[in-house]
N, C-alpha and C positions, 0 to 999 in steps of 0.2 A: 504494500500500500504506500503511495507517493505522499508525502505528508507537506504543506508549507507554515513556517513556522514565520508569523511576523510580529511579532515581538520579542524580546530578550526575555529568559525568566530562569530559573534554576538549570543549571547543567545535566544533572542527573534526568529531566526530560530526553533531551537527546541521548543519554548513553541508554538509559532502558531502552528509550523505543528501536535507535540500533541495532541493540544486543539483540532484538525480538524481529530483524530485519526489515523493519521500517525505510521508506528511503526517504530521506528527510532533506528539505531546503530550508535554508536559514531567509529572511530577509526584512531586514528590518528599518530599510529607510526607503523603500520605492511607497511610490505617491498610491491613493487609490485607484486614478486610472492606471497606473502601472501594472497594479498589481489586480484589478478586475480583465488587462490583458491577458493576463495568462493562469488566470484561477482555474479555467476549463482543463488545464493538465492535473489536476490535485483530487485527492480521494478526502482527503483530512486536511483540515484548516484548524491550529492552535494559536490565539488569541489571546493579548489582554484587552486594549482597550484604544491601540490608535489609528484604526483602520475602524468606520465603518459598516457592517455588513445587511447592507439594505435588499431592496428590493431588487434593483439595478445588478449589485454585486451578483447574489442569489443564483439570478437568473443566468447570467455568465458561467457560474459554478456548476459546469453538465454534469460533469462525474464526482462532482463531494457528496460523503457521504455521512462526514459529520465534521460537525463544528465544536471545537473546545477553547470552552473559556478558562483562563486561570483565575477564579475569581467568583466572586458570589452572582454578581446583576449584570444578567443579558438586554439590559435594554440598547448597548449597542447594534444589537442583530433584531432584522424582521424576524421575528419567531413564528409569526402563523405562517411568512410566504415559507420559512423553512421546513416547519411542518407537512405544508401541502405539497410543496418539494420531496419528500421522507427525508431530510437531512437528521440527521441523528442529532440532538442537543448535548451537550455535556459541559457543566462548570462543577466548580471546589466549596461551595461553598463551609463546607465542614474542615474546610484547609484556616482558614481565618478568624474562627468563629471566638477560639480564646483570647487570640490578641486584641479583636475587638470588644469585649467584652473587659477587658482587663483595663481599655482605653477608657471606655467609659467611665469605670470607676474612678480612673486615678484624673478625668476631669474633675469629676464632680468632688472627689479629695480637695483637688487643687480650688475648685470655685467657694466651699462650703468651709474651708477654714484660711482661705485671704492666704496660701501658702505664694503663689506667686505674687500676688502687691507687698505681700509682709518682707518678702526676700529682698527686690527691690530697694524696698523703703529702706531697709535696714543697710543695703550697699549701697545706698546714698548719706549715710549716719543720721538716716531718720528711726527713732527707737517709738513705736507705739503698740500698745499690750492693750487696753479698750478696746481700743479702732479696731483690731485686730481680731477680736473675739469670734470663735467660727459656730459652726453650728454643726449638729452631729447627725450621723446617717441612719444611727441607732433609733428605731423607732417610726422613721419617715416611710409613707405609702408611695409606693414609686410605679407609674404608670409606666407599660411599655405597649408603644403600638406595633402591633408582628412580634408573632410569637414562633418563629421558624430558629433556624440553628445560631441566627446572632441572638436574640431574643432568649433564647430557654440559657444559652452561655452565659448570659449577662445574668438573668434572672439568679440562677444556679451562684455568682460570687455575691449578686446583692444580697442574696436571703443568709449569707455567713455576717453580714454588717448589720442582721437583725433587722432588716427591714421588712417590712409587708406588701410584697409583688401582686402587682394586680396587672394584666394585661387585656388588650382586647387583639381581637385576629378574625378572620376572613372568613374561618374553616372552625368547626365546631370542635366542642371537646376534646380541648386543648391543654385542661390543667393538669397539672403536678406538683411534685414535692417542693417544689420552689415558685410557682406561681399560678394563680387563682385566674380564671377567664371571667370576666365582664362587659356587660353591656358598655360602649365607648361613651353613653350619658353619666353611666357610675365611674366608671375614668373618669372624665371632665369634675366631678362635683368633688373626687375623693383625694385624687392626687396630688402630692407635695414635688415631684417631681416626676418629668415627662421626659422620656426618651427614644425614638424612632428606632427601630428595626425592619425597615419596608422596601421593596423593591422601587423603581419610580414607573411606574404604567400611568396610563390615561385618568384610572383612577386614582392614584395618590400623588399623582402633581398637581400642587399647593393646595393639599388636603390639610396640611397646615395654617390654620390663615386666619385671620383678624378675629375672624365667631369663635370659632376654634380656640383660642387665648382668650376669647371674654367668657366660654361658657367654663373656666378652667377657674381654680382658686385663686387669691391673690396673694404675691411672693414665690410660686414657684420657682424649682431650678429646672432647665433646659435644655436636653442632649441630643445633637442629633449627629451618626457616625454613619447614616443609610446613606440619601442623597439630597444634595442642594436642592431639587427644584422639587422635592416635597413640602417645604416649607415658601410661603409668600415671604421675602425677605424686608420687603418691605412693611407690613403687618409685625415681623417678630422685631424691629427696631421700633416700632408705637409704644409695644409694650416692654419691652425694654424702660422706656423713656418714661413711662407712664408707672413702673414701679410693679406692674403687675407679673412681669418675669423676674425676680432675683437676681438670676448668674443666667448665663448660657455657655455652653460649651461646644464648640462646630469644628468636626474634622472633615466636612462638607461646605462648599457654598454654590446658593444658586449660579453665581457667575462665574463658575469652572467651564473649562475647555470641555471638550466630549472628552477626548484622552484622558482627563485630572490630572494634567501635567501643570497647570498653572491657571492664573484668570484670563479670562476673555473680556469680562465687563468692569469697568471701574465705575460708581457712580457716589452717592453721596450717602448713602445706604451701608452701602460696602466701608467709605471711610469711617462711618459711626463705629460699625464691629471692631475695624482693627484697631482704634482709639480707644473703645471704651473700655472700662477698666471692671465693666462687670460680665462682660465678654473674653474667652479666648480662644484662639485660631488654630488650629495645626492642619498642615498640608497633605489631606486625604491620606492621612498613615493609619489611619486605626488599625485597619488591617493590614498593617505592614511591618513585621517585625523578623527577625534571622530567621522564628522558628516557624515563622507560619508562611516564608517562602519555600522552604524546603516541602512542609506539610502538603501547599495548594497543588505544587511541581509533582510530589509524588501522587495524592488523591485523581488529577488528572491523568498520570500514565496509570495507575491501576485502573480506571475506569475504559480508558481506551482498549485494555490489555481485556480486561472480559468479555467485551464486545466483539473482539476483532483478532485474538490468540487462540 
């Protein structure tokens, strides 16, 4: 099976699939039209996120027979034309799920006891213990929206910080030992903090948005590690401003590239977030740690490997 690889990701992809006589192309700087020239030679196409793969692409793609993401959300790919095509689906998303989960937490550390303004202040010889006073985790009802493998990870370290997981999801009967399923109105009314776990479809972009924050308690904290354009970004900067969010924590934003290699949009929105000081920012890494590159590299060649060994 002829495989094209256009992205970089973990080494160990290319020696498995090798060793299991794969014949593999590497390519990782031709353009989309380049590289929709010559898809039609390919059986297997392994992907992260800076190509594309529309309808257009798809259709060019005579002989693929599956697509692999390294990675949790396929919304780069038409997934119904690939379906109706039989193209084979496959992403990791159980490659990622601890790191992201781990991110979450150690925002909401950082937001809920001033560890990054305190460190600052204090390497500027500013000394303040008041001002500083944090607030604890111990105790706090923490809404998550999706309840899939980042959701039940996250859920699974909050409930060790003694908190009370409440989630709402798509798909029924969903709870466990770490977190309770509810209706998304007992979310909004119960929650002291709110944190996305959600793919981005037609339905959850900016399923986040203005109602959504007013029909929520006032003081929440704020996590979102899924993706930028589930949240109206403009809406979570109101409340921000308006005191009804507390903290935020965004290792997403709406005005990321397709790839989430950097921004695309600057506007006046965006300059609030990276300013304010009950905001902080990190560059779509949640999911991106030594161990969960290895983990996502390996989970996609085991899956290729059952299908197709």
């Amino acid at each position: 099976m002829k495989v094209l690889l256009l992205d970089k990701n973990h080494p160990l992809i290319t020696k498995q699939l090798l060793d299991r006589n794969f014949i593999l192309e590497e390519d990782f700087t031709s353009s989309y039209d380049e590289v929709c020239d010559k898809i039609g030679n390919y059986e297997g196409v392994i992907i992260r996120s800076r190509i594309p793969l529309d309808r257009s692409f798809l259709e060019k793609a005579t002989h693929l027979k599956f697509i692999a993401r390294v990675g949790a959300g396929m919304e780069n790919i038409d997934v119904e034309v690939a379906k109706k095509l039989g193209i084979q689906l496959i992403n990791s998303p159980e490659g990622n799920r601890d790191s992201v989960a781990e991110h979450v937490v150690g925002m909401l550390l950082i937001l809920m006891n001033r560890l990054f303004i305190a460190s600052q202040e204090v390497k500027q010889g500013i000394w303040k213990r008041e001002e500083n006073r944090g607030d604890e985790l111990l105790g706090k009802t923490v809404g998550l929206i999706g309840y899939g493998n980042m959701g039940k990870a996250t859920a699974k370290r909050l409930s060790g910080f003694g908190c009370r997981v409440i989630f709402y999801d798509i798909l029924p009967n969903l709870s466990d030992e770490y977190g309770m399923q509810v209706s998304v109105e007992e979310l909004k009314r119960t929650a002291d903090i709110l944190s996305l776990h959600i793919p981005l479809t037609s339905e959850t972009h900016y399923l986040i948005d203005d109602q959504f924050f007013k029909d929520m308690k006032n003081g929440i904290y704020f996590i979102n590690t899924a993706r930028g354009k589930n949240v109206k970004t403009k809406d979570l900067v109101i409340a921000l401003k308006s005191g009804k969010i507390k903290g935020a924590g965004l290792d997403v934003l709406e005005y990321e590239k397709s790839s989430f290699e950097n921004i695309e949009t600057e506007n006046e929105d965006l300059k609030y977030l990276l300013t304010s000081e009950k905001v902080i920012v990190t560059p779509h890494i949640a999911g991106w740690t030594i161990q969960s590159k290895e983990k996502l590299a390996q989970i996609i060649v085991d899956k290729i490997v059952a299908l197709y060994c």
